[in-house]
DSSP file (Angstrom, degrees, kcal/mol; ACC not computed):
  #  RESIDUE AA STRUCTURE BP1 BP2  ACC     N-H-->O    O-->H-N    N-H-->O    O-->H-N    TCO  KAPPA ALPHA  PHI   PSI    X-CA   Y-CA   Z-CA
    1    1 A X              0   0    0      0, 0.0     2,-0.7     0, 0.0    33,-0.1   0.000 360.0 360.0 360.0 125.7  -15.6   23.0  -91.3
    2    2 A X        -     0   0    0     31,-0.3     2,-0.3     2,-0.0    84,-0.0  -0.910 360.0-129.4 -77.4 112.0  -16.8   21.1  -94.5
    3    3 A X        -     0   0    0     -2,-0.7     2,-0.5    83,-0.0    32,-0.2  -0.469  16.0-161.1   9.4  91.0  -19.5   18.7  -94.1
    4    4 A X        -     0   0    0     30,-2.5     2,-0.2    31,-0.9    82,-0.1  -0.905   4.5-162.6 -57.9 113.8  -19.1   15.6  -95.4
    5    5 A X        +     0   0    0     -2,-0.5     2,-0.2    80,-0.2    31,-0.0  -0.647  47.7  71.2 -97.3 179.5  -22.2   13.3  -96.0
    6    6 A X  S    S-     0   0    0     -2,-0.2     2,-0.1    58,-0.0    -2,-0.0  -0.813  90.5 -32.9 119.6-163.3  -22.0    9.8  -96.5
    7    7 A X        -     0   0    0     -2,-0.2    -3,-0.0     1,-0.2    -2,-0.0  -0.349  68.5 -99.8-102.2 166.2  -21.3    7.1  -94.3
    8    8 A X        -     0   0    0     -2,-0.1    56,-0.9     1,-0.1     2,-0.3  -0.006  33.3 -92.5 -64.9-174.9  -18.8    7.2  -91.2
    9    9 A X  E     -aB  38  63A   0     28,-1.9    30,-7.4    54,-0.1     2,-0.3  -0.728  43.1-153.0 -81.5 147.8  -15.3    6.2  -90.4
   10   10 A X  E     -aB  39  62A   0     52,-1.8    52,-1.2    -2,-0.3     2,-0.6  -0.938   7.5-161.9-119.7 155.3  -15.5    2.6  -88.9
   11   11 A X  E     -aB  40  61A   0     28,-0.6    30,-1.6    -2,-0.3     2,-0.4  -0.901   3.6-154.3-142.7  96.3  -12.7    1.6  -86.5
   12   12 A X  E     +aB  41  60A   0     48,-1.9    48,-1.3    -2,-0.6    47,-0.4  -0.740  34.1 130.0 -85.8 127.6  -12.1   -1.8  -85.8
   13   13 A X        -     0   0    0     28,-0.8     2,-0.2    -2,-0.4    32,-0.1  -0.971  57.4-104.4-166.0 163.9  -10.7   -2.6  -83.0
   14   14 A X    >   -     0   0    0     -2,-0.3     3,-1.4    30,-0.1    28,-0.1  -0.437  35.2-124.5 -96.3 154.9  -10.4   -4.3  -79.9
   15   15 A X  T 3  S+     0   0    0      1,-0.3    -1,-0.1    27,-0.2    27,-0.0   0.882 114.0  39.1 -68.6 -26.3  -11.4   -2.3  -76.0
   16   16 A X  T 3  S+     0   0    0      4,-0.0     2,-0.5     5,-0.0    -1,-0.3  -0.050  90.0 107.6-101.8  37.7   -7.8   -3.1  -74.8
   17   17 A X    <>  -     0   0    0     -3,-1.4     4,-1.1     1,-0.1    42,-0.1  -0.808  49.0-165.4-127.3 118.1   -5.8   -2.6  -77.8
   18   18 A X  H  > S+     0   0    0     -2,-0.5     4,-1.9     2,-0.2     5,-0.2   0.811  90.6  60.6-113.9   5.9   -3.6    0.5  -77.7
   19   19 A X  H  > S+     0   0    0     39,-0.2     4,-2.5     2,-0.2     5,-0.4   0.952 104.9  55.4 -47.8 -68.0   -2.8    0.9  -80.8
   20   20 A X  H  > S+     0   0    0     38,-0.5     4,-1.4     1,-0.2     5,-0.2   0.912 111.3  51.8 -36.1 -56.0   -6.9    1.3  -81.3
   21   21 A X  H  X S+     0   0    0     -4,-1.1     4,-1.1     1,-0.2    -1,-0.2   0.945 107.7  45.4 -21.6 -72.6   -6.7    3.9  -78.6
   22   22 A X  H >X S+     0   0    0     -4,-1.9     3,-2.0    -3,-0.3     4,-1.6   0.958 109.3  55.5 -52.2 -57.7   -4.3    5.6  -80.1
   23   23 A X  H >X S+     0   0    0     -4,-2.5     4,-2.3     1,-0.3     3,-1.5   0.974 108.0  52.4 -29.1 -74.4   -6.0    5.5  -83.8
   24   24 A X  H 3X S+     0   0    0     -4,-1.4     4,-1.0    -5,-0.4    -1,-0.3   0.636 106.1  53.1 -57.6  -8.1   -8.9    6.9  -82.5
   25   25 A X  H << S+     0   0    0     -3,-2.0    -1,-0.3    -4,-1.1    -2,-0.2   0.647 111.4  42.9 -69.2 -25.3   -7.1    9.9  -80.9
   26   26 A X  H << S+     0   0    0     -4,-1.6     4,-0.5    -3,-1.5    -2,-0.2   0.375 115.9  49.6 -69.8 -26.6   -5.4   11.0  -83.6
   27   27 A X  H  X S+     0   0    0     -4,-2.3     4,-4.3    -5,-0.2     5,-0.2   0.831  90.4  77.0-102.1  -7.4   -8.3   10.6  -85.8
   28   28 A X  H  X S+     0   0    0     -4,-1.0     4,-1.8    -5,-0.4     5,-0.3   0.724  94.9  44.7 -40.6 -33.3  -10.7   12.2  -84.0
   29   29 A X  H  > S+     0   0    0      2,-0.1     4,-2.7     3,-0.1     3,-0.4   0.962 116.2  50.4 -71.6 -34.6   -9.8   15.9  -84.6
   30   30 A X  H  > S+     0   0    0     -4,-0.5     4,-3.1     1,-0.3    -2,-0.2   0.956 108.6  47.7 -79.0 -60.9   -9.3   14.9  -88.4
   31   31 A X  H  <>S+     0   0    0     -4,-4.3     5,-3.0     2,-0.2    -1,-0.3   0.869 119.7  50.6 -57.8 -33.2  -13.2   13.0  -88.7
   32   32 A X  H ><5S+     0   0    0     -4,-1.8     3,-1.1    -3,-0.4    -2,-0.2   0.914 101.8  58.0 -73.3 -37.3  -14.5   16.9  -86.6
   33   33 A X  H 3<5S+     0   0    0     -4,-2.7   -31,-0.3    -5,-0.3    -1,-0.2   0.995 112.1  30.8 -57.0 -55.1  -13.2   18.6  -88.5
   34   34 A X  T 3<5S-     0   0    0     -4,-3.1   -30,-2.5    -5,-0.4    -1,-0.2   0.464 104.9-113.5 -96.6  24.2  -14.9   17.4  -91.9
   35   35 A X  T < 5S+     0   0    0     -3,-1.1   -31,-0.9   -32,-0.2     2,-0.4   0.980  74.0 136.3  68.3  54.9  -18.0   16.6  -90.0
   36   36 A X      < -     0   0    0     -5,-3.0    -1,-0.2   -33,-0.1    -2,-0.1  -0.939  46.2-140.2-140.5 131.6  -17.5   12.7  -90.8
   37   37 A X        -     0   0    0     -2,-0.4   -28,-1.9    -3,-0.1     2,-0.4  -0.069   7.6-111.3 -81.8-172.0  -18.3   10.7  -87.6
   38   38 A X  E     -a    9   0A   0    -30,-0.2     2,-0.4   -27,-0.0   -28,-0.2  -0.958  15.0-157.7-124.1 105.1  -16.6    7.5  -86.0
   39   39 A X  E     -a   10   0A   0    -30,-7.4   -28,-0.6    -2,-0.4     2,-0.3  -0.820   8.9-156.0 -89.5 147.9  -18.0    4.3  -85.8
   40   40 A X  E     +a   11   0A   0     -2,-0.4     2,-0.7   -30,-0.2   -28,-0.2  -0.877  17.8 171.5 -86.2 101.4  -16.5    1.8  -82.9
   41   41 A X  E      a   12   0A   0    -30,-1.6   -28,-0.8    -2,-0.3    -2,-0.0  -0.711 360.0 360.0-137.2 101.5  -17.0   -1.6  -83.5
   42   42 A X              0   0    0     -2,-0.7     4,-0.9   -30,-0.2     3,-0.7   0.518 360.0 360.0-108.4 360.0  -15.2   -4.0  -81.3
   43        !              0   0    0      0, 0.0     0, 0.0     0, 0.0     0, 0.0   0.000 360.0 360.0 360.0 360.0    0.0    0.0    0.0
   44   43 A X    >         0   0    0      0, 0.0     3,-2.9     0, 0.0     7,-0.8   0.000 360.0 360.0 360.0 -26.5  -13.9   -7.4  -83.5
   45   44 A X  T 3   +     0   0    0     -3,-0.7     3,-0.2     1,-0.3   -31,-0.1   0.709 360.0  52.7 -68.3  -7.6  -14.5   -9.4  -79.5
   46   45 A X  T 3  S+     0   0    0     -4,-0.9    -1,-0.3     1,-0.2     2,-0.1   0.829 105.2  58.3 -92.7  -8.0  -17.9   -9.2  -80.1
   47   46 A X    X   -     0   0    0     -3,-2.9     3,-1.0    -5,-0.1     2,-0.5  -0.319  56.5-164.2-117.2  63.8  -18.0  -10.5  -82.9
   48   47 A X  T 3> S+     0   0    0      1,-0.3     4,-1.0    -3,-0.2     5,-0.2  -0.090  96.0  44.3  15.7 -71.2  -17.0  -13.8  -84.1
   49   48 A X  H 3> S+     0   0    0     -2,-0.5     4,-3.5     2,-0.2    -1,-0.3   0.904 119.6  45.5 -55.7 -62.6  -16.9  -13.4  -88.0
   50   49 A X  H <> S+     0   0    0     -3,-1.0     4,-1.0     1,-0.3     5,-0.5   0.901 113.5  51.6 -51.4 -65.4  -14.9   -9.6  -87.6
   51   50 A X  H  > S+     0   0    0     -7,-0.8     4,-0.8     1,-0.2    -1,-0.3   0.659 107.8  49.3 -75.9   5.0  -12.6  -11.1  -85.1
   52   51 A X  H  < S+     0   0    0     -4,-1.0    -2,-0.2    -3,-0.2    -1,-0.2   0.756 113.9  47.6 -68.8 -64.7  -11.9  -13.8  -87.4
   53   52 A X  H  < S+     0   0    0     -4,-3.5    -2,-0.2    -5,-0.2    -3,-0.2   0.678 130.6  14.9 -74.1   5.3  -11.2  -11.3  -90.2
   54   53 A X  H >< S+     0   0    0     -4,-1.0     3,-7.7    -5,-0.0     4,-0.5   0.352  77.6 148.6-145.5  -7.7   -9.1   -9.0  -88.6
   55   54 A X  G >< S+     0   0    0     -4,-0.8     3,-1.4    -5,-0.5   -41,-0.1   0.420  86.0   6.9  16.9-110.3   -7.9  -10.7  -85.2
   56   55 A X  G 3  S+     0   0    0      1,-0.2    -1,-0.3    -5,-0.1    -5,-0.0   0.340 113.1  87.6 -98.4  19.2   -4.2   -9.2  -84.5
   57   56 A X  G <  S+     0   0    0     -3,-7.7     2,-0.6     3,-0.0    14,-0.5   0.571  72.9 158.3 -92.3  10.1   -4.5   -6.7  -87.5
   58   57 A X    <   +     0   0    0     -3,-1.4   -38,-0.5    -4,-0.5   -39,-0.2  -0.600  44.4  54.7 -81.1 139.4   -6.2   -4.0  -85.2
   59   58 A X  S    S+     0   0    0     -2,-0.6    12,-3.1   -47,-0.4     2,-0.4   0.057  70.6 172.0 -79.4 131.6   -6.5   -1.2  -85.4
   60   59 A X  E     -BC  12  70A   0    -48,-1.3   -48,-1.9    10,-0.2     2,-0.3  -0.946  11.9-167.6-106.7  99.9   -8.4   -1.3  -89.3
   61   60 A X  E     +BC  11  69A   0      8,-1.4     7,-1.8    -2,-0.4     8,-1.4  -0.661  11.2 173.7 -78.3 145.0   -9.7    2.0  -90.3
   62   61 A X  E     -BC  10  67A   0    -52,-1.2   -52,-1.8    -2,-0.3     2,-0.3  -0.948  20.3-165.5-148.3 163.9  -12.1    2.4  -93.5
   63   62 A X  E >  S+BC   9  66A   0      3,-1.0     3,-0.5    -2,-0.3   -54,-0.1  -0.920  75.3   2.5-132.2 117.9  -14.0    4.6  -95.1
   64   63 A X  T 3  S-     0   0    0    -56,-0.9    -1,-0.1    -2,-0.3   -55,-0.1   0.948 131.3 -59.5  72.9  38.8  -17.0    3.9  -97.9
   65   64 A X  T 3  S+     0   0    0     -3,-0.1     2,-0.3     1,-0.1    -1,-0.2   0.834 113.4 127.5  71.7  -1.0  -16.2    0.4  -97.3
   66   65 A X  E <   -C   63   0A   0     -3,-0.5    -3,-1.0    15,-0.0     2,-0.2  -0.985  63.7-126.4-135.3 121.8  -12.3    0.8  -98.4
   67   66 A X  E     +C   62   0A   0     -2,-0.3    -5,-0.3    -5,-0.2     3,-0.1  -0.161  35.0 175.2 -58.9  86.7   -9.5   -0.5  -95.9
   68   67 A X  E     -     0   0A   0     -7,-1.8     2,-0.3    -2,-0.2    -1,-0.2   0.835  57.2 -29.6 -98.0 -13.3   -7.5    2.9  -95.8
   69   68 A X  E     -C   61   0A   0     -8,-1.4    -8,-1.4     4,-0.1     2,-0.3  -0.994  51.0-158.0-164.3 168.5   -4.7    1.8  -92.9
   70   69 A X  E     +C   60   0A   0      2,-0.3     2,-0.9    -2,-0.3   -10,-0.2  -0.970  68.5  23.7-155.4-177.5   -4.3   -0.3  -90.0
   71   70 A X  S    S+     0   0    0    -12,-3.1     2,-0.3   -14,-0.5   -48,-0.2  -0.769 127.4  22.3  69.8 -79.5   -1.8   -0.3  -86.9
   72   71 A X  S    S-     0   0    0     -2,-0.9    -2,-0.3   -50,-0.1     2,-0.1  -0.946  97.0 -88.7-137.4 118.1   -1.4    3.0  -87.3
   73   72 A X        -     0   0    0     -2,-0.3     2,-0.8     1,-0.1    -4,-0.1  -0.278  24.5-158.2 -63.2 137.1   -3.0    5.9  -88.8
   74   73 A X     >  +     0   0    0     -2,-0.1     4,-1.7     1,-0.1    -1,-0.1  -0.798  13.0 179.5-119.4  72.2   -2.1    6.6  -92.5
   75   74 A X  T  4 S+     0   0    0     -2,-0.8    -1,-0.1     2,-0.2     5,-0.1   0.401  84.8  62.1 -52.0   4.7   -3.0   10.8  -92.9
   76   75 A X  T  > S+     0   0    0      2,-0.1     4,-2.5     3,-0.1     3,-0.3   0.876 111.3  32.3 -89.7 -78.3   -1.9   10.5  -96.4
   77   76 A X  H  > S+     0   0    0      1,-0.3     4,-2.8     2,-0.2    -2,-0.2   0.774 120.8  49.6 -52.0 -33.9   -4.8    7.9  -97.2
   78   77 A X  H  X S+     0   0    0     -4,-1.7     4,-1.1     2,-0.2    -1,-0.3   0.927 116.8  40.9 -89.4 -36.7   -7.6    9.4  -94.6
   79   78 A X  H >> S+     0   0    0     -3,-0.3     4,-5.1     2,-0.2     3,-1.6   0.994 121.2  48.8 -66.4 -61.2   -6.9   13.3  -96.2
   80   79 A X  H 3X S+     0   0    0     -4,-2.5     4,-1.5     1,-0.3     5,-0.3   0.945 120.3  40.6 -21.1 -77.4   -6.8   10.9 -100.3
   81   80 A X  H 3< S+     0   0    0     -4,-2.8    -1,-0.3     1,-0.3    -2,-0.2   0.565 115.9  41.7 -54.7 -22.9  -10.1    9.3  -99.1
   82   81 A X  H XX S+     0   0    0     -3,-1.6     3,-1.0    -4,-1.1     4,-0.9   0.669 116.3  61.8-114.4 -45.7  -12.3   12.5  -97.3
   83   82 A X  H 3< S+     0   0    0     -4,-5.1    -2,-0.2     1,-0.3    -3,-0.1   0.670 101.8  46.7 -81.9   5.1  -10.8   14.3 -100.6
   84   83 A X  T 3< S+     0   0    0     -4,-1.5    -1,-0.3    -5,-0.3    -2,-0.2   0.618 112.3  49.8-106.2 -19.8  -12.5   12.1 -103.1
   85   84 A X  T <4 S+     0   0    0     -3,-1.0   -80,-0.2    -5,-0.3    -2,-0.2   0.412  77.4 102.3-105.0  19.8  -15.5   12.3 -101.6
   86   85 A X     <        0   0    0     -4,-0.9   -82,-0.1     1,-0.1    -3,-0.0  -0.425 360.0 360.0 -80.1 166.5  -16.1   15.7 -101.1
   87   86 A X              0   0    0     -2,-0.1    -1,-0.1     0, 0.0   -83,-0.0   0.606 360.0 360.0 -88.5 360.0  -18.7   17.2 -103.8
């Protein structure tokens, strides 16, 4: 397993959304495997978030950069994990 350091994946999404479900099942092997963890952060608790992303969840990022949402995008998450490795 490579290590990643840096900051996690963050996973916006709502607690009854399955698409969010889904995301986060599929990316879970992907984030153990390179050691990069998963933050959960659901938009209903928060005004501002569910204002910016309302019916676009699931939003995956990494660094701060928007890599898919609906549906995970393995192209962009493999792109994004491979640019930051050292």
């Amino acid at each position: 397993m490579t290590r990643v350091s840096g900051a996690p994946f963050v996973l916006y999404g709502r607690a009854w959304c399955h698409l969010c479900e889904d995301m986060r099942a599929e990316l879970e092997p992907i984030a153990a495997r390179h050691g990069v963890a998963i933050e959960w952060i659901d938009i209903d608790e928060d005004p501002s978030l569910e204002a910016r992303y309302n019916e676009r969840v699931p939003v995956l990022t990494l660094d701060g950069v928007e890599l898919c949402q609906y549906r995970l995008d393995v192209s962009a998450v493999d792109a994004a994990l491979g640019a930051r490795a050292p």
